[in-house]
C-alpha positions in Angstrom: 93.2 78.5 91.1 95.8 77.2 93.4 99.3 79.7 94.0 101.4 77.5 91.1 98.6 79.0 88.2 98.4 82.3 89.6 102.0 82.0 89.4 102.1 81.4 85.6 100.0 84.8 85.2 102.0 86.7 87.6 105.5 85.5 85.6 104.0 86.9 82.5 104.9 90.9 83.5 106.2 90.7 87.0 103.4 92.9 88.0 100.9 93.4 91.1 99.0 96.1 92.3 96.6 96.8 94.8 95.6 100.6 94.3 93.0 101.5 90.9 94.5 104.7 91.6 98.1 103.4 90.6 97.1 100.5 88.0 99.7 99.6 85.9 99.0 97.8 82.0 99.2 94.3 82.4 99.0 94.1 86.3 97.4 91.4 88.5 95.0 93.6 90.8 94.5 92.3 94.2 91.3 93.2 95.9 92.5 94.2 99.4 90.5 95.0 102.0 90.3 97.8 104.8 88.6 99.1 107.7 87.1 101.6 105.3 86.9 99.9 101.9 86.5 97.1 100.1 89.2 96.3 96.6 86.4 94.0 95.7 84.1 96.3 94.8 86.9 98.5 91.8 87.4 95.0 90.1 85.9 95.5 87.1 87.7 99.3 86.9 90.7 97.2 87.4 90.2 95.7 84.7 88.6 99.0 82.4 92.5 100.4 83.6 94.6 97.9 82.0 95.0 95.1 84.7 95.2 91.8 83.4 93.9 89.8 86.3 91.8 90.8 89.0 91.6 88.5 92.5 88.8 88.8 94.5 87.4 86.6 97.6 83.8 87.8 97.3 81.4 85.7 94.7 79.3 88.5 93.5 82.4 90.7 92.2 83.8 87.7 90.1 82.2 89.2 87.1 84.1 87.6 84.0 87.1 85.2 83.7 89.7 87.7 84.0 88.4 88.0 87.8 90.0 84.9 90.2 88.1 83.8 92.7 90.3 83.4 96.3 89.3 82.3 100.2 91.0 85.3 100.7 92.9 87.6 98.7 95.6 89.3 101.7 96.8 85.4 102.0 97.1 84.7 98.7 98.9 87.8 98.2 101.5 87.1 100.6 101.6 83.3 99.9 102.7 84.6 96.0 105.0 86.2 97.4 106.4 83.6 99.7 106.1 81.2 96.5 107.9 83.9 94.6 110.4 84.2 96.9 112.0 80.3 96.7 112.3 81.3 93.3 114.3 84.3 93.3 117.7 82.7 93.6 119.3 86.0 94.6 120.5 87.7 98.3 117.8 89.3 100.4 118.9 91.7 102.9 116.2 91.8 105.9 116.1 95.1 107.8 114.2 96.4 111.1 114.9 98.9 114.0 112.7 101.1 116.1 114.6 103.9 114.7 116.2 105.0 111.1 114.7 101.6 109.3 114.1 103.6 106.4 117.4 105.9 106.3 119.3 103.1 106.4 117.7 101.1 104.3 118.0 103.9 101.4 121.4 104.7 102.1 122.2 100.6 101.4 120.3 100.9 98.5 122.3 103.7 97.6 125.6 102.0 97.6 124.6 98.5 96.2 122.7 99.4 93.4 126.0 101.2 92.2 127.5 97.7 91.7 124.3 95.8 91.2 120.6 96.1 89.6 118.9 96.2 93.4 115.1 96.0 94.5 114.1 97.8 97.9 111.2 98.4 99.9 109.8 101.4 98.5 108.9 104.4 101.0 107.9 102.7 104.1 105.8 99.9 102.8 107.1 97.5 105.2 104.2 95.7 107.2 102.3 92.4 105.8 101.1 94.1 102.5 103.9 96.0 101.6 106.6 93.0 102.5 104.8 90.9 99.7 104.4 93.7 97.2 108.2 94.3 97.6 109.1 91.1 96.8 106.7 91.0 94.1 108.3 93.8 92.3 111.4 91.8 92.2 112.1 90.5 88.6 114.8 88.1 86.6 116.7 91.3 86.2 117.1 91.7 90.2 120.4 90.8 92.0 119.9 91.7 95.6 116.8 92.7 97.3 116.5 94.7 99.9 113.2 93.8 102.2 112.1 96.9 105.2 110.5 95.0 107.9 108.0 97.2 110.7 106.1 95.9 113.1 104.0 97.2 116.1 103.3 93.6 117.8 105.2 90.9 118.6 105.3 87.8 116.0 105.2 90.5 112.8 108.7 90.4 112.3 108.9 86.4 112.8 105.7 86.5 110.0 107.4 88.8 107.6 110.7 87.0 107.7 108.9 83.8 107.1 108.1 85.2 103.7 111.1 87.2 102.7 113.5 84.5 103.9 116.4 86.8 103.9 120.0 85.5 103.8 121.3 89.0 105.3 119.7 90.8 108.5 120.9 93.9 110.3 118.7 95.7 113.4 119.0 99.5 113.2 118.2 99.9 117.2 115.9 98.8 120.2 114.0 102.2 121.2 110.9 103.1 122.7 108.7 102.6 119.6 105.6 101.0 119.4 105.1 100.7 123.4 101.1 100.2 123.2 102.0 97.8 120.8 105.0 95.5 122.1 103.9 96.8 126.1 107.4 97.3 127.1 111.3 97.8 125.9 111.7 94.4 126.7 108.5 93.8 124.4 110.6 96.0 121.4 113.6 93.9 122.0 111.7 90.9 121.6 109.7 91.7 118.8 112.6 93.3 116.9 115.2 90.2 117.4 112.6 87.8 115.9 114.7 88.6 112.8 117.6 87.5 114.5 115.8 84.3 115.3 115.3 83.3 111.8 118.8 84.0 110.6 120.3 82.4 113.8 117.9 79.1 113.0 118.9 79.2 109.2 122.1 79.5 109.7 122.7 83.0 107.7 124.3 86.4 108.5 123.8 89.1 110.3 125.3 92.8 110.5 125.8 93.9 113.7 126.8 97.5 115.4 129.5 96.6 117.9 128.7 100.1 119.9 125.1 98.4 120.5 125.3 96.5 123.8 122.3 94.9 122.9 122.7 93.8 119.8 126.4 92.1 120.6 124.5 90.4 123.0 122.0 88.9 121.1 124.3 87.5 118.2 126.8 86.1 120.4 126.4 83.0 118.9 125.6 84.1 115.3 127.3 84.3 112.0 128.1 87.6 112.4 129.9 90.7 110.5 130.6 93.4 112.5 131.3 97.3 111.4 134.3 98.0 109.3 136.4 99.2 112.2 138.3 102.1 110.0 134.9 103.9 110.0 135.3 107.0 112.1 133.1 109.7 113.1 134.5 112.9 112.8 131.9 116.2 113.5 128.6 117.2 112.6 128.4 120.5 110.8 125.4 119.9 110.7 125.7 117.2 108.3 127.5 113.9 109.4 131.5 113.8 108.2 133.2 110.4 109.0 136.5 108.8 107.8 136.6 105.2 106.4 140.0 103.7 105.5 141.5 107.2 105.5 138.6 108.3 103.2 136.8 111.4 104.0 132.9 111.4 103.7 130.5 114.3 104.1 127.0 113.3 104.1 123.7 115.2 103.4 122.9 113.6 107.4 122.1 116.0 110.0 122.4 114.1 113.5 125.1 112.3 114.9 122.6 109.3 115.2 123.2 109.0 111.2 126.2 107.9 111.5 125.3 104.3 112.4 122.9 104.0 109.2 126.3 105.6 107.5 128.1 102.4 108.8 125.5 99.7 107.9 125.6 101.2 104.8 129.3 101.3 104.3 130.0 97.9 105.8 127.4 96.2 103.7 128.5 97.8 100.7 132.0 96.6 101.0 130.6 93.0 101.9 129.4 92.9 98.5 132.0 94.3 97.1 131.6 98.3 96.5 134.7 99.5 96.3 135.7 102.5 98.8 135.4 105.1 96.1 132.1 104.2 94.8 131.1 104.1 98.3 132.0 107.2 99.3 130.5 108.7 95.8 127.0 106.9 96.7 127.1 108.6 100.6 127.6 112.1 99.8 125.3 111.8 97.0 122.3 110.5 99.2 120.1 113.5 100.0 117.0 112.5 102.5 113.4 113.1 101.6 109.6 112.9 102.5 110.2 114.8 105.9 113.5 113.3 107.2 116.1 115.3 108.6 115.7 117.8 106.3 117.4 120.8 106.1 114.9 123.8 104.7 116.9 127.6 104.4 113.5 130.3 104.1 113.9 133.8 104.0 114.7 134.6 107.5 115.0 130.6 109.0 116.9 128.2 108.6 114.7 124.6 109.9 115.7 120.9 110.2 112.4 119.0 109.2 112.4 115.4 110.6 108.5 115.5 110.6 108.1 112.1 108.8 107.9 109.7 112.8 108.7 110.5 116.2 109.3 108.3 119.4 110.5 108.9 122.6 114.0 107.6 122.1 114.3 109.1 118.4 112.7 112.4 120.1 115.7 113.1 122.8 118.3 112.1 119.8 116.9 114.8 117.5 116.6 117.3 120.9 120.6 116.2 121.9 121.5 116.7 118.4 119.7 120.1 117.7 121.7 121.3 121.1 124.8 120.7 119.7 124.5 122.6 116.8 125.9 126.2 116.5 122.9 128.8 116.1 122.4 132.2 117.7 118.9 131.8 118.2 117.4 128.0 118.5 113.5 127.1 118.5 111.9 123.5 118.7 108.3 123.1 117.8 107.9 119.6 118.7 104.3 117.5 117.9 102.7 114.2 120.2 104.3 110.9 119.6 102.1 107.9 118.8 101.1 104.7 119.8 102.4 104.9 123.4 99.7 103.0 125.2 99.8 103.7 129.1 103.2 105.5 128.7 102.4 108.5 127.0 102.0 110.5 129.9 104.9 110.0 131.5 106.8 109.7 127.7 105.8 113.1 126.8 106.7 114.4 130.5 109.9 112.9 130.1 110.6 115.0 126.6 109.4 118.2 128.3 111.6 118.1 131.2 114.6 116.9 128.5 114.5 120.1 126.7 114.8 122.1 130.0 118.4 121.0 130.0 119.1 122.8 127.3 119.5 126.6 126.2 116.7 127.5 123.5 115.2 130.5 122.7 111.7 129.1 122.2 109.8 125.4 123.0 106.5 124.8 121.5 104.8 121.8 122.2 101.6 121.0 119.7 99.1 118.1 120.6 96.7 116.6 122.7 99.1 114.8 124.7 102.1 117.4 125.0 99.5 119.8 126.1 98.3 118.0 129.3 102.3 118.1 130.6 103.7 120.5 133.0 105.7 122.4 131.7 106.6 126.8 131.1 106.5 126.5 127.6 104.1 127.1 124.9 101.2 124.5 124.6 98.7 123.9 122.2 96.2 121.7 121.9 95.8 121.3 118.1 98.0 122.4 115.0 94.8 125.3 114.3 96.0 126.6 117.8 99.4 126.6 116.3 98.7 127.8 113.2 97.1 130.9 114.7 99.7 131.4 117.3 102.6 131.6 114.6 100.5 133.6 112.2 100.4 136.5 115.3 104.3 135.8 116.4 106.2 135.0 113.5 109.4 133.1 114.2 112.9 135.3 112.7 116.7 134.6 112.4 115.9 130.9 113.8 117.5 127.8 113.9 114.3 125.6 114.5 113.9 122.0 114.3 110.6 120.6 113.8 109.7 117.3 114.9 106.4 115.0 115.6 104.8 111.7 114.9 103.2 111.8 111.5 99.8 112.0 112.4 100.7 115.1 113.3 101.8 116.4 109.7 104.0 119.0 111.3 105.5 119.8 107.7 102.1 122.0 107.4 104.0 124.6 110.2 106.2 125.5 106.8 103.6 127.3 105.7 103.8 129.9 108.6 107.1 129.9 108.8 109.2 132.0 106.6 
């Protein structure tokens, strides 16, 4: 069956999944595979579930002639989705960063759907399954789609554009993200402006944060929009205030770094035509979830959760931020960043001798890596060491801020925290 048929079925509901455990009636199941499993293999449960159409790339599961039969089903995923795409006669807003991807892309989502009937990346499904499955999920009814881009190599991004063809790009930030990955900053930068590249060569638009060197630099000879220049920041308290056009805005947004998704968000928004009010409405209405910048009040704390990622340069952000809030007592209980390659070392070094700069009651460092740095804090090796240590020496009338790569699931400290 060649992409146009498959096509015809897919047209019929608008409907893919690729999880038994999330089947949908009328779905087309695709049979992914993984490290440790094989979608093959649930084909006929597919089915039992309510799927309509099952593809597959191994003989043996194509059982009955509801069950395609592919070379290989990740590629003919995203090549339905490609196909899909020069279909979809509608905007497509492309979106990558090292840092705040997701923030911002919520927060855009937040003030264009109040105008039109959007489609965004859910969650962070942003890499080479969850780019097609976005755009998938995008039927006759949606206006502008919204398409999360991550990537932890370079030629990802160029990949992923090359499918979501998006009219409308914008580049949160170049940070130190990914480094085993991309080998270097210079690596990020590269990887991340392959978005640029395809809007550059295709003539379309790109949003661009005149405060970022970097990215002035790199759309110099772009179709550019630049921030709304009447967008102001005003304080953090500890959420983000800012003025735009003489309006005042208090967001749910703890960090000063906020305020640049804020302003994608705003100046997008008014692109398409959101007017001010509406904006402002969809801003202080956006609350943060799933471990971002969260602010959690217990019985004797008060903690700001931004457990959900953690890199070096969104690491000493959160750290400057915390220090600038007001708080009698201050504690950090900070977890190992990921995916460093030969710079963890020094990358965690760096963060412990950061925080000695500032005035805190109490650093805890929790990992493998943050444990073999030098420092006069407390170390542990594991989150049980942790656990046990907190459990003995309960934290009290705390402003803590809790922060780590999400391997580390640092949300679990809650529990031992009240």
């Amino acid at each position: 069956m060649n992409i146009e048929e498959l096509y015809q079925l897919y047209i019929k509901y608008y409907l893919v999944d690729s999880d038994t455990r999330r089947i949908r009636q009328n779905t087309i199941f695709f049979a992914l595979k993984g490290d440790n499993f094989n979608g093959n293999k649930f084909a006929v449960e597919a089915l039992a579930k309510g799927a309509s159409y099952c593809v597959v790339d191994e003989e043996k599961y194509q059982t009955n002639s509801n069950i395609i039969l592919v070379d290989d089903v990740l590629k003919t995923l995203q090549n339905l989705a490609s196909y899909h795409r020069e279909q979809l006669n509608i905007p497509i807003i492309g979106l990558t960063g090292s840092n705040g991807k997701t923030t911002t892309k919520e927060l855009i989502n937040a003030v264009i759907s109040k105008k039109y009937k959007t489609t965004a990346t859910k969650g962070n499904l942003n890499n080479h399954i969850g780019v097609p499955l976005t755009l998938l999920s995008m039927d006759k009814s949606t206006e502008i789609g919204i398409v999360e881009m991550g990537a932890n190599h370079l030629n990802e991004i160029a990949f992923l554009s090359n499918i979501a063809k998006p009219d409308y790009g914008y580049i949160t930030n170049f940070g130190k993200a990914h480094l085993e990955g991309f080998g270097s900053v210079e690596g990020v930068i590269k990887a991340k402006s392959e978005l640029y590249d395809f809007l550059i060569s295709n003539n379309k638009k790109i949003f661009v944060n005149p405060g970022d060197e970097i990215q002035v630099e790199k759309t110099k000879e772009a179709n550019r929009i630049l921030f709304n220049d009447t967008i102001e920041f005003i304080e953090i308290n500890p959420f983000v205030k800012l003025l735009y056009n003489g309006i005042e805005m208090q967001s749910n947004l703890i960090g000063k770094y906020n305020f640049n998704n804020i302003a994608a968000a705003i100046t997008i928004g008014k692109y398409f035509g959101v007017s001010d009010e509406i904006i402002k409405e969809a801003i202080e209405n956006y609350v943060p979830d799933n471990n971002r910048s969260q602010i959690i009040k217990t019985n004797q704390n008060e903690i700001i959760l931004d457990a959900y990622n953690a890199n070096p340069t969104s690491m000493k952000v959160a750290i400057e931020n915390f220090s600038l809030l007001t708080a009698k007592h201050k504690t950090l209980i900070l977890g190992d960043m990921f995916e460093l390659g030969r710079d963890s070392k020094e990358e965690h070094q760096s963060i412990v001798d950061f925080t000695s700069q500032y005035q805190l009651d109490k650093v805890i460092f929790v990992g493998e890596n943050f444990f073999k740095s030098i420092t006069n804090h407390l170390q542990f090796r594991t989150f049980d060491e942790l656990k046990e240590h907190l459990k003995g020496n309960p934290i009290e009338n705390n402003f803590i801020l809790i922060k780590g790569s999400r391997g580390m699931a640092l949300e679990r400290t809650l529990e031992f925290i009240n």
